[in-house]
C-alpha positions in Angstrom: 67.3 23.7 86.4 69.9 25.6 88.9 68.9 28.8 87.2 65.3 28.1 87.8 66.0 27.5 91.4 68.0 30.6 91.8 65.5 32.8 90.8 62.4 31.2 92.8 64.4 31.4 95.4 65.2 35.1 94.7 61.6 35.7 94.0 60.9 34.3 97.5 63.3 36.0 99.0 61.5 39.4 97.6 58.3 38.7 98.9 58.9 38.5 102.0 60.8 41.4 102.1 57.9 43.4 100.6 56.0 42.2 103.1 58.1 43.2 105.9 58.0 46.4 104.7 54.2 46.8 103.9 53.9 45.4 107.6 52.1 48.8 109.5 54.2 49.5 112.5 52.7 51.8 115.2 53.7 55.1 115.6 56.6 55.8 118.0 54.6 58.4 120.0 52.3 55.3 121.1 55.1 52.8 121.6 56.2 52.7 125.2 59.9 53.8 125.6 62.1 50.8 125.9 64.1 51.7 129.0 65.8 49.0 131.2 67.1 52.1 133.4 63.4 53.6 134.0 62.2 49.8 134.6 65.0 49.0 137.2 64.0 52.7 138.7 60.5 51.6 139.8 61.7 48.2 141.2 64.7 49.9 143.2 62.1 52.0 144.7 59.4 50.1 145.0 61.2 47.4 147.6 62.9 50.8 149.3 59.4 51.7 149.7 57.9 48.2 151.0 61.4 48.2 153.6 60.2 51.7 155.2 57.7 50.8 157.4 59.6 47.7 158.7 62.5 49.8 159.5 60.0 52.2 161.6 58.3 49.8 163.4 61.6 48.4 164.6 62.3 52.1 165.5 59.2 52.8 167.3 59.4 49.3 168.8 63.0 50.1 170.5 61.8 53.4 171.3 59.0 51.9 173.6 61.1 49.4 174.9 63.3 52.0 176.1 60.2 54.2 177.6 59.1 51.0 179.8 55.9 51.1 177.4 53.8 49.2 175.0 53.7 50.0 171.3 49.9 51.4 171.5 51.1 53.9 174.6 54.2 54.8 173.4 52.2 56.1 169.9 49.6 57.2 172.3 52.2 59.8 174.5 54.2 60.9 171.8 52.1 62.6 168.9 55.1 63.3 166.4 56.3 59.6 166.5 52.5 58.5 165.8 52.4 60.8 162.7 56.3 59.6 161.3 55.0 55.6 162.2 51.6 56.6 159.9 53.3 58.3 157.0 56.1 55.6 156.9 53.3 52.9 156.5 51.4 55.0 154.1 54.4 54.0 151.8 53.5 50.5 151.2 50.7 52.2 149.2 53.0 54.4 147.6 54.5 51.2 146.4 51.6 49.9 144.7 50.5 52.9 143.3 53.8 53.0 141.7 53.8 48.9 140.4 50.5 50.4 138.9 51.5 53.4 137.2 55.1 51.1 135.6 52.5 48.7 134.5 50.2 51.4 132.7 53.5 52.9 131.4 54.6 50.0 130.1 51.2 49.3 128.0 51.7 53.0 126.0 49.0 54.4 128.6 51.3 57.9 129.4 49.0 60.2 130.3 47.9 57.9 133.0 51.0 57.0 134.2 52.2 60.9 134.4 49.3 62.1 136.0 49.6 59.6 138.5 53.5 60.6 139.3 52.5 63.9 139.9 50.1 63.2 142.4 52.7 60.6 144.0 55.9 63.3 144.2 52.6 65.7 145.8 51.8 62.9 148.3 55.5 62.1 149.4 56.2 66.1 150.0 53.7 66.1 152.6 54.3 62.8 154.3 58.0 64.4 154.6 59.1 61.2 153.3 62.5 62.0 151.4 63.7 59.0 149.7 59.9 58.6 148.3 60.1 62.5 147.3 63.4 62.1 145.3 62.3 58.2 143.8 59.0 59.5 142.8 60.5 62.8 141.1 63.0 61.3 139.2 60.2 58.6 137.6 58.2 61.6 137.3 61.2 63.5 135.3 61.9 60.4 133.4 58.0 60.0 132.5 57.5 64.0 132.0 60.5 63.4 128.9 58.5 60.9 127.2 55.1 61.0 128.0 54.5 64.9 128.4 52.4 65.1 125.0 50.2 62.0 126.3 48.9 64.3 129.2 46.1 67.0 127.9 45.0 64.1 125.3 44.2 61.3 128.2 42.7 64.3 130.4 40.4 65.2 127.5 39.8 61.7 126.7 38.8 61.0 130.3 36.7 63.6 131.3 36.9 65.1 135.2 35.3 61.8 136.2 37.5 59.6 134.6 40.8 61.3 135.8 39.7 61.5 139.2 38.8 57.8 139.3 42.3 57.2 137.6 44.5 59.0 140.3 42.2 58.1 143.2 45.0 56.4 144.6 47.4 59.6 144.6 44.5 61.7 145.7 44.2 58.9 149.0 48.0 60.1 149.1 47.4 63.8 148.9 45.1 63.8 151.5 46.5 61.6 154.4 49.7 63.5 153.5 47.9 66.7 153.9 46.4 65.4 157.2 50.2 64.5 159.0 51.6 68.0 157.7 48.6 69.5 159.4 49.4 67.5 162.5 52.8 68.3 162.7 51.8 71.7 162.0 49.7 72.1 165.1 52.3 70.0 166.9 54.9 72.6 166.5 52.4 75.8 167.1 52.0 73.7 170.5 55.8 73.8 171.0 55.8 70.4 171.2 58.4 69.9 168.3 60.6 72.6 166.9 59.2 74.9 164.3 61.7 74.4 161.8 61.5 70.7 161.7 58.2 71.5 158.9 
């Protein structure tokens, strides 16, 4: 009887190891990368992100109390401080296009989330914003080592409609970016700010 047990419970003990292993397991190319450092990355620089434009308005608020002004003039008078004020608030959407692109990572979705760090490190070098530039390019140098293969495939997969619908929120980026650099460009041809501030 105690040999009888032994070996069902042997034979049990086989079957379910067969069926671990006949279990399928997804590739590792379509398994996101398990990485608490990347994960802590994005939240680090996300909240630095969300801080920047409260640390500027306090800025340009002290800066008009000291001129004898109102907020609205003192943006009004002094062109470069408007265009600093609007790229520092642009980085609240910075911030959620980067909780987007860590949540599309997350899911296995690379080329998405690569494409979109591109167009974020893009959008940060003309809003002149530096701690956004160097946050964004590291998550785009930690995405670029897993996630480079992902790229041409989700661009093919989407089509030029689909990518451009997927990094509309870098694009949005891009362009106000663009915009400021252009204003402080004509700014400085104006001599009203020294030309190698840009």
């Amino acid at each position: 009887m105690a040999r009888n047990s032994k070996r069902a419970r042997d034979a049990r003990r086989g079957t379910r190891a067969d069926s671990d292993e006949g279990t399928p397991r997804p590739p590792a190319s379509q398994a996101p990368e398990p990485s608490r450092g990347l994960d802590r990355l994005f939240l680090v620089l996300e909240v630095l992100l969300c801080i920047v434009p409260f640390v500027a308005t306090g800025i340009v608020m002290s800066g008009a109390s000291a001129a004898g002004q109102d907020l609205s003039e003192y943006l009004r008078d002094d062109g470069v401080v408007l265009v600093e004020f609007i790229a520092a608030m642009a980085q609240v959407l910075v911030a959620w296009v980067l909780r987007i692109v860590h949540d599309h990572h997350a899911c296995g979705d690379g080329g998405y989330a690569l494409a979109n760090a591109i167009g974020l490190v893009c959008g940060e070098l003309l809003l002149q914003n530096l701690v956004g530039a160097i946050g964004c390019g590291l998550v785009l140098w930690r995405l670029w080592r897993h996630d480079a293969a992902a790229l041409a495939p989700w661009a093919r997969a989407r089509g030029v409609g689909g990518v451009l619908a997927d990094v509309s929120g870098a694009i949005v980026l891009v362009c106000l970016g663009g915009i400021c650099t252009f204003a402080l460009a004509r700014l400085s041809a104006q001599g009203l700010i020294p030309a190698g501030l840009l």
